[in-house]
C-alpha positions in Angstrom: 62.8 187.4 -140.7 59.1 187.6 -142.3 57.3 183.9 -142.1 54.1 183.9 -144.0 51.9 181.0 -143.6 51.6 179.6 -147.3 49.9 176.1 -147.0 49.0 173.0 -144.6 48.7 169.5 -145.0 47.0 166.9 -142.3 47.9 163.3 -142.0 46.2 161.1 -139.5 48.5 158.7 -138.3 47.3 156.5 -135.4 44.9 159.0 -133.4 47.2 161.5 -133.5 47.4 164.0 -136.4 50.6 165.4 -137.9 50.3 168.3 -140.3 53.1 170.1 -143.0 52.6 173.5 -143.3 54.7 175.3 -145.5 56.5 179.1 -144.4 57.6 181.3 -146.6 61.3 182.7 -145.8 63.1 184.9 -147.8 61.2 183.9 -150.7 62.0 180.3 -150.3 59.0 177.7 -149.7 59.9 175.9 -146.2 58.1 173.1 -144.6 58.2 172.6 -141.3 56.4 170.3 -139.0 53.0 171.2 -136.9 51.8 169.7 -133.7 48.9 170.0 -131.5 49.5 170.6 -128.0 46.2 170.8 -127.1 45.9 167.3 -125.4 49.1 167.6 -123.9 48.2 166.7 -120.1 48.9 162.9 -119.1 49.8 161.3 -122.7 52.9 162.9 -122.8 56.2 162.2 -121.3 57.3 165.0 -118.8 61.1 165.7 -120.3 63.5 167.5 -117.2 66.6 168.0 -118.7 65.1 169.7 -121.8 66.6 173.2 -122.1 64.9 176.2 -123.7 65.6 179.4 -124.9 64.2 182.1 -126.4 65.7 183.4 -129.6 62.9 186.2 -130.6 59.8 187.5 -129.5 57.7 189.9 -130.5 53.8 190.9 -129.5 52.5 187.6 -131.4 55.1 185.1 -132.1 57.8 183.3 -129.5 60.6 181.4 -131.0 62.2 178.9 -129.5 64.8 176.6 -129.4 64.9 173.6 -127.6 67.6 171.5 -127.0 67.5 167.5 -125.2 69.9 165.5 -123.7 70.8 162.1 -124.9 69.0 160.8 -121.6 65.7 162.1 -122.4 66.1 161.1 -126.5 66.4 157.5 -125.0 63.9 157.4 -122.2 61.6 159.0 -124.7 62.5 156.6 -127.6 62.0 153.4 -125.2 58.6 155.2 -124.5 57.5 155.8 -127.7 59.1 152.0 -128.7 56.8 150.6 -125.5 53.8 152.1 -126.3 53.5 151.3 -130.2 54.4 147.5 -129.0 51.3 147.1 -127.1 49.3 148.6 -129.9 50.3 146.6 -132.5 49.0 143.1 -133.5 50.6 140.2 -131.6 53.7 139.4 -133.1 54.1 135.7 -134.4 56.4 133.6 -132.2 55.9 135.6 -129.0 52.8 135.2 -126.4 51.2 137.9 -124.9 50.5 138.2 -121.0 47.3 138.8 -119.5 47.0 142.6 -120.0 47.8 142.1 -123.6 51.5 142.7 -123.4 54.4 141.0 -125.7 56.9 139.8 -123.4 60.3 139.5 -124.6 60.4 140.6 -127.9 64.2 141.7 -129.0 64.1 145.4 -129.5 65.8 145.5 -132.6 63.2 142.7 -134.2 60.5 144.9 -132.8 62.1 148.3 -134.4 61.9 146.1 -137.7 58.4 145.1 -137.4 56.9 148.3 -136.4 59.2 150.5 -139.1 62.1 152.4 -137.5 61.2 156.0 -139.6 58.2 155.4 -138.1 59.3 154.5 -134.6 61.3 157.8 -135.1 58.6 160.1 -136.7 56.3 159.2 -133.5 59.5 160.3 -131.4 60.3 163.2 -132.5 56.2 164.3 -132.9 56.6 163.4 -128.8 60.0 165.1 -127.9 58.1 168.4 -130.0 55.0 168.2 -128.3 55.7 167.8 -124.8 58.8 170.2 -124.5 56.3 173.2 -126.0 53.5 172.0 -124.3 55.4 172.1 -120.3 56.9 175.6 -121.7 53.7 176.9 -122.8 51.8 175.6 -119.2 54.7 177.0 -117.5 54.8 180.7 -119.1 50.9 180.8 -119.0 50.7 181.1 -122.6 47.7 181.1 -124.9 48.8 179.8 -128.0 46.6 180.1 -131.4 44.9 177.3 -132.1 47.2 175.2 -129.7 49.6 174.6 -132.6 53.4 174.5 -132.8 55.5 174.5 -135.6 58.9 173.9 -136.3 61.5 175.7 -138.1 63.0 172.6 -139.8 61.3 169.8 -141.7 59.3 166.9 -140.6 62.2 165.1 -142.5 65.1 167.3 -141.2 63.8 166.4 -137.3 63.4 162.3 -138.3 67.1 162.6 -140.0 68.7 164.6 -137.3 67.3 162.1 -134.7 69.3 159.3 -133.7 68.6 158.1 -129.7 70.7 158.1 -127.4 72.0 161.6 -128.5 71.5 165.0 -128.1 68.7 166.9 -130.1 67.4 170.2 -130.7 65.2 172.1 -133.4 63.7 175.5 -133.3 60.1 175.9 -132.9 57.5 178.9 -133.4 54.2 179.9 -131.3 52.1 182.4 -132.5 50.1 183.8 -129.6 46.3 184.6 -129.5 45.4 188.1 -129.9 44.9 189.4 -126.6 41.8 191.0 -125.2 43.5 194.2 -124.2 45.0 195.1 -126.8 
């Protein structure tokens, strides 16, 4: 299967950027979602029971797919719920502590505050990012431009997402050229 890089778009969404590129497969137009892995050392939430194989590789491009327990959707989702809490503004009705933390807060009031596709985009961006980023530090890879992209849509990954559940998508690293070569 040929993938031709067609066209990218960036969004910047809360320091962290999320772009659409679009592939080209079997003369169809595809998106698929793009991440960064290039900050991927403390931020990220280290995922153990995520399982990956490797479906084809050739001399510049790995693809993968991984595949997450309902454990680690959950932990990760709490995370992810956590972290966008304390970076939102104080919520009316609740006090915050010293530290700036909003103490109980009923988590399904707080998932309609913040947005739950948006609770769920910043998820799945997570679950994608720090599952390629451990593989990549563990094979020693050097990955072009430190991106990963996905085989399914931005929109595909946010509807198949649900926590609590098991969750897998495909994803493709092109390698750098290598010196040697």
């Amino acid at each position: 299967m040929a993938c031709t890089s067609m066209a990218s778009l960036s969004v910047a969404v809360a320091g962290s950027t999320e772009k659409s590129s679009y592939i080209k497969i079997n003369n169809f137009l595809v998106a698929s979602l793009e991440a960064s892995i290039s900050d991927a050392d403390d931020k990220l939430i280290a995922l153990k029971d995520a399982k990956i194989v490797v479906e084809s590789k050739d001399e510049n491009k790995i693809q993968l797919r991984v595949d997450v327990t309902g454990i680690e959707t959950q932990k990760v989702f709490n995370k992810v719920l956590t972290d966008l809490a304390r970076q939102a503004p104080p919520i009316p009705g609740f006090r915050r502590e010293k530290g700036g933390k909003t103490t109980k807060v009923p988590r399904e009031f707080l998932l309609q505050i913040l947005g739950e596709e948006r609770v769920t985009k910043f998820v799945v961006q997570e679950i994608v990012t720090s599952t390629v980023a451990d593989y990549v530090k563990e094979e020693n890879l050097n990955i072009k431009d430190k991106k990963v992209s996905t085989s399914q849509s931005a929109e595909e990954l946010k509807v198949s997402f649900t926590p609590g559940k098991d969750f897998w998508f495909n994803a493709v690293l092109e390698l750098e050229e290598s010196e040697n070569s």
